[in-house]
VOBA-1610 file (N, C-alpha, C; in pm, whole numbers, padded with zeros to 5 digits, always signed):
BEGIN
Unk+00082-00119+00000Unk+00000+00000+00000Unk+00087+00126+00000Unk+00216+00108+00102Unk+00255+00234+00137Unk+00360+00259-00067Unk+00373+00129-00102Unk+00502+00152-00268Unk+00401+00225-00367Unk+00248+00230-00323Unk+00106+00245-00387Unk+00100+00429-00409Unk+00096+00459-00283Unk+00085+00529-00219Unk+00242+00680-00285Unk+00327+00597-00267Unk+00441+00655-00327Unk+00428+00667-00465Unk+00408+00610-00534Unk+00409+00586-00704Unk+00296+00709-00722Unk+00209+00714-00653Unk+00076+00783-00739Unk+00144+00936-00632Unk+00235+00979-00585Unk+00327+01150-00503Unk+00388+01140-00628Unk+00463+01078-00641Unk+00593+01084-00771Unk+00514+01122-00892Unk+00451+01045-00931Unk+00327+01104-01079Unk+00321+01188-01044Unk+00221+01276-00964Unk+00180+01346-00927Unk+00266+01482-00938Unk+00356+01460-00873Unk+00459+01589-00836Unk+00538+01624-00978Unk+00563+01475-01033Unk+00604+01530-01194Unk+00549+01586-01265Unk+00402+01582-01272Unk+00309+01635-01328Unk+00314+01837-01325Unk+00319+01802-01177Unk+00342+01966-01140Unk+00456+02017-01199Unk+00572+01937-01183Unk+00686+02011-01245Unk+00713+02005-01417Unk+00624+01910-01448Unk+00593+01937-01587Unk+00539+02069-01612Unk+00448+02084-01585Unk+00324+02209-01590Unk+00409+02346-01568Unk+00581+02306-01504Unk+00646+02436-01494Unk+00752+02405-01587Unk+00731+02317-01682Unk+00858+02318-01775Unk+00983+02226-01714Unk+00980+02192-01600Unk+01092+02151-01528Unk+01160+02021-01537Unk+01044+01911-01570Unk+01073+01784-01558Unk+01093+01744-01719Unk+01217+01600-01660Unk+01244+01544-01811Unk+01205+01392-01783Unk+01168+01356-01899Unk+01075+01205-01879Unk+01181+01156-02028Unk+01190+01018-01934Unk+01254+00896-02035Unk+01195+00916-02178Unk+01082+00950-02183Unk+01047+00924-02321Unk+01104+01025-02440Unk+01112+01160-02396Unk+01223+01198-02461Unk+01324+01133-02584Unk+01303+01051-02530Unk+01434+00985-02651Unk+01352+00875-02707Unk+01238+00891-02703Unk+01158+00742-02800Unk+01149+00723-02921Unk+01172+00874-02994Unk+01172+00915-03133Unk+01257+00855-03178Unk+01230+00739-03279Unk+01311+00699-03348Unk+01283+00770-03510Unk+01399+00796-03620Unk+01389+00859-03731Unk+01393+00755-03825Unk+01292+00690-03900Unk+01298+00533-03990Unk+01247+00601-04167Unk+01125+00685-04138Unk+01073+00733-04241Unk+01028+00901-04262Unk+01136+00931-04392Unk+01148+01055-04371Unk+01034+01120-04434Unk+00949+01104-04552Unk+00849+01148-04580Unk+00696+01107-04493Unk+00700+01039-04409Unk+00573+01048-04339Unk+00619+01084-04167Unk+00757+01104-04165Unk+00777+01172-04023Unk+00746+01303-04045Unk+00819+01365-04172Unk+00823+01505-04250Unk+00653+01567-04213Unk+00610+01491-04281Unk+00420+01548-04274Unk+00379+01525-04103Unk+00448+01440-04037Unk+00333+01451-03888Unk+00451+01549-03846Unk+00560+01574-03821Unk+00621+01675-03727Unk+00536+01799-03773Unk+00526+01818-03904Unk+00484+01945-03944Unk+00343+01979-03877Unk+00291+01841-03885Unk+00147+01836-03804Unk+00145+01901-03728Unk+00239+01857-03617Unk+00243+01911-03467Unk+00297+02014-03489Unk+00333+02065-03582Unk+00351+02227-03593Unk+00252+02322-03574Unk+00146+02267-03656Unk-00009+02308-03677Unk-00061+02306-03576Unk-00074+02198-03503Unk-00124+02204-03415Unk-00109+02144-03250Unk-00027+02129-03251Unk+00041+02179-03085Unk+00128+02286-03006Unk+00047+02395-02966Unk+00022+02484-02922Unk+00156+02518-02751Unk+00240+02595-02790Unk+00318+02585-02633Unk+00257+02711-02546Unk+00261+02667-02425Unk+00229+02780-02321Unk+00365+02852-02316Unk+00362+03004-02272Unk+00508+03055-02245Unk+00602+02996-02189Unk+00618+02874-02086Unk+00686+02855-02027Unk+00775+02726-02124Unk+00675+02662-02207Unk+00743+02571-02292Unk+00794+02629-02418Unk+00755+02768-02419Unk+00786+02852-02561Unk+00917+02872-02523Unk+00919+02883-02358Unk+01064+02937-02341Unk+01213+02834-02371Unk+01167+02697-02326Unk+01238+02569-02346Unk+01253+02561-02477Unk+01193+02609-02578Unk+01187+02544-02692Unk+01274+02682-02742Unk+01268+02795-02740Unk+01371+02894-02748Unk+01496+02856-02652Unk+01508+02791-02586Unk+01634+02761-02537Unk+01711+02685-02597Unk+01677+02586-02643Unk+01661+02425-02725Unk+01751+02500-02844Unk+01669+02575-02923Unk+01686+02592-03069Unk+01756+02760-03125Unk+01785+02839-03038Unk+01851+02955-03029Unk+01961+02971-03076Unk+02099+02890-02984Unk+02172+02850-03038Unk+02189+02791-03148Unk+02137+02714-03197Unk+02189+02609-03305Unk+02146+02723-03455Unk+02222+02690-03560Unk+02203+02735-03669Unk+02064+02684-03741Unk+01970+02750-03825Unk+01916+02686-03932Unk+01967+02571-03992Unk+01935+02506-04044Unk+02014+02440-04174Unk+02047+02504-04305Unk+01896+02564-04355Unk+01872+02655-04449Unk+01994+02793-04491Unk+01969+02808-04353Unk+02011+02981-04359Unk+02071+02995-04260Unk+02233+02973-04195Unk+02257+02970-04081Unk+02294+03061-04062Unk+02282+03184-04088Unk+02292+03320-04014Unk+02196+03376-03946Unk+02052+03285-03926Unk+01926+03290-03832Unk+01950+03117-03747Unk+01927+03171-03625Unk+01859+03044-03548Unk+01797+02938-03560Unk+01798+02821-03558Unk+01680+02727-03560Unk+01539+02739-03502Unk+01591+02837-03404Unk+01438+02882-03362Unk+01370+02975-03441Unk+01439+03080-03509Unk+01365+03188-03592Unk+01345+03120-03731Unk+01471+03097-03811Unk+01548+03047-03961Unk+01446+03193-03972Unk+01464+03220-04099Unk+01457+03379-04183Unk+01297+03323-04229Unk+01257+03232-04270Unk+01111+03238-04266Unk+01037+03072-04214Unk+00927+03031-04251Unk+00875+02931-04238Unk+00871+02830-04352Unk+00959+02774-04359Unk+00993+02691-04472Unk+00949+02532-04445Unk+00977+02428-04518Unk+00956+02271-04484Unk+01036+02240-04349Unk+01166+02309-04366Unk+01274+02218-04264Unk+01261+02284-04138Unk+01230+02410-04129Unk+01194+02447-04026Unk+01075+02424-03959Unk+00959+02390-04061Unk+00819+02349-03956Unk+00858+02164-03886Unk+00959+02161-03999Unk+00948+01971-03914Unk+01049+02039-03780Unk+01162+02095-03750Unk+01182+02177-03624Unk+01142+02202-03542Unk+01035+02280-03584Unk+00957+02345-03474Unk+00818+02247-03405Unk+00800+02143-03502Unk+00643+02038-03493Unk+00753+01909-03367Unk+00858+01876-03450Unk+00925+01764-03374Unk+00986+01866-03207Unk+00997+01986-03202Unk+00991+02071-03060Unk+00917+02060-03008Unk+00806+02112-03046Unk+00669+02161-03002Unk+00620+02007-02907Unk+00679+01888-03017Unk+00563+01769-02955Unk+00639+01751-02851Unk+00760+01724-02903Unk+00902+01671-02771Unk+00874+01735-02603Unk+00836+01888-02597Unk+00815+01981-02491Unk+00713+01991-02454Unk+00580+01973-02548Unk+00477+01933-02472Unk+00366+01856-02468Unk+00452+01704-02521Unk+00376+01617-02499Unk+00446+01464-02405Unk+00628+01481-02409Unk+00736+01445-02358Unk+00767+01484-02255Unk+00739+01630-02279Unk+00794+01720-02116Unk+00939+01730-02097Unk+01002+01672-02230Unk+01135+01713-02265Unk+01229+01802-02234Unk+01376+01852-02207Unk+01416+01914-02149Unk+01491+01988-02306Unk+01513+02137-02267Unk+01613+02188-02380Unk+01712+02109-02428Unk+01813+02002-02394Unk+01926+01982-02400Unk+01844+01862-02480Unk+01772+01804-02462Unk+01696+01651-02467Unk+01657+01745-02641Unk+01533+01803-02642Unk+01529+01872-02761Unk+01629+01880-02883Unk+01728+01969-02790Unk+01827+02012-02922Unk+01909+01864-02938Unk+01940+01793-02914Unk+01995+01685-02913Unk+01920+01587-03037Unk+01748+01598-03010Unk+01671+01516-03106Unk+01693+01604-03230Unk+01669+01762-03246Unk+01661+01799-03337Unk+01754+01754-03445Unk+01917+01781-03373Unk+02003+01769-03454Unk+02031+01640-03532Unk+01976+01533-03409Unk+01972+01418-03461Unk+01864+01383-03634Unk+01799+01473-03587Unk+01689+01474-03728Unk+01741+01543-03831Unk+01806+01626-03812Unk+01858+01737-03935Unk+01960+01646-04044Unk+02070+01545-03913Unk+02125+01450-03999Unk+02063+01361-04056Unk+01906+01290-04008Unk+01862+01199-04091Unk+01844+01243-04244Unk+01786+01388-04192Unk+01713+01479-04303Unk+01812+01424-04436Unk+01872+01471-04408Unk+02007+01524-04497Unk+02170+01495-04480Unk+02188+01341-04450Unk+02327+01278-04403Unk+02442+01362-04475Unk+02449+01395-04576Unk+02550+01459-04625Unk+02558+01603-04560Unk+02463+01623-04497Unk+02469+01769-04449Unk+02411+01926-04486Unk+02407+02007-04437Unk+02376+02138-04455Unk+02447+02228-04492Unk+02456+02308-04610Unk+02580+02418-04592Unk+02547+02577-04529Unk+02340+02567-04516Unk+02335+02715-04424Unk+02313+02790-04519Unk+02323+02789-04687Unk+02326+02914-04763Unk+02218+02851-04837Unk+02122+02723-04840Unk+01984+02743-04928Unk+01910+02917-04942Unk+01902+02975-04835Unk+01761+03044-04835Unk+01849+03168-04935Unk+01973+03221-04881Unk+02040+03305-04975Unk+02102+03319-05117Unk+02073+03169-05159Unk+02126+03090-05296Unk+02027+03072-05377Unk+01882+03100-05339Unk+01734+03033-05431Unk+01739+02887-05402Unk+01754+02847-05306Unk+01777+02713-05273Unk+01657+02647-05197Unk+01578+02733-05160Unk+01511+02724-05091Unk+01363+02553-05127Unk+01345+02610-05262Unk+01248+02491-05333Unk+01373+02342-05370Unk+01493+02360-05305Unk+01548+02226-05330Unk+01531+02082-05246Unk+01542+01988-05289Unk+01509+01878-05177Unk+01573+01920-05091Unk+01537+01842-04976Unk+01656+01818-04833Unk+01719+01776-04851Unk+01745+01642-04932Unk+01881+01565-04966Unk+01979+01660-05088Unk+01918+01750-05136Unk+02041+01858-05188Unk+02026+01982-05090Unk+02018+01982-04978Unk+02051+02101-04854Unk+01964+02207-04864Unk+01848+02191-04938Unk+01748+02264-04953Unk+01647+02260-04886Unk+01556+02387-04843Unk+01456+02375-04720Unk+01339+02324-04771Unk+01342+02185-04858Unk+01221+02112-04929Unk+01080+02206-04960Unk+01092+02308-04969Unk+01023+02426-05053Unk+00947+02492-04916Unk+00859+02571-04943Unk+00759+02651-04854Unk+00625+02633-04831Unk+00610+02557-04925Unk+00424+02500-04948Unk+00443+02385-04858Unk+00369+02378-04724Unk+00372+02237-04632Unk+00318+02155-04745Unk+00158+02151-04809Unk+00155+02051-04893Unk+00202+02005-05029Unk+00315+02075-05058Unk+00448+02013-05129Unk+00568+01979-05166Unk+00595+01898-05021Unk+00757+01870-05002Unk+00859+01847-05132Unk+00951+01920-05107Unk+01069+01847-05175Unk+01166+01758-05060Unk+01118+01626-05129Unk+01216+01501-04999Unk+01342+01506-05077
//
């Protein structure tokens, strides 16, 4: 009764410190990256539509501040210079990670980057958005265009 009793304080209290941004949960790292055109469309999903309170807006600006675009790395991963493909799968695979994971900044930027290499194993050079690069696949370092419903994979 009393291991009963304990288990349902611990939920509980995580819960609260979720609700302040605070807590990091194992699951965090469940995201595995297998399929890039139907991960591409649900991160973006959760772009659409999962919604952060300030306090997870703030984690998710912590997360992604630092790190470069891929696109355009003279803007942030959190800003990039506009709303392009590679940035909504960014901001959708954030958004879910922080508030549906309860994920921590470090946990975040860690998945992101991990995704940017699936994106695009050969890499990013940062100058799509300033080159007209922008409508190029991801696998040529391009921000797979601007229209969510028409990726360039």
């Amino acid at each position: 009764m009393q291991s009963r009793m304990n288990m349902v304080f611990v939920a509980g209290l995580c819960a609260v410190v979720l609700s302040l941004g605070g807590c990091s949960l194992a699951g965090a790292d469940e995201i595995e990256f297998s399929d890039l055109q139907r991960q591409t469309r649900e991160f973006m999903g959760w772009y659409e539509t999962i919604k952060l309170t300030p306090q997870q807006e703030a984690v998710k600006k912590a997360a992604l501040e630092a790190m470069p675009a891929p696109c355009c790395s003279e803007y942030s991963a959190y800003t990039c210079c506009c709303e392009c493909n590679i940035s909504r799968t960014i901001w959708g695979l954030s958004n879910y990670m922080i508030a549906k994971q309860g994920a921590s900044a470090a946990q975040v930027t860690a998945k992101v980057k991990e995704w940017i290499a699936f994106v695009n194993p050969k890499g990013f050079e940062g100058q799509a958005c300033s080159t007209g690069g922008c409508p190029r696949p991801f696998k040529h370092g391009g921000c797979g265009g601007m229209n969510p419903g028409s990726v360039a994979f």
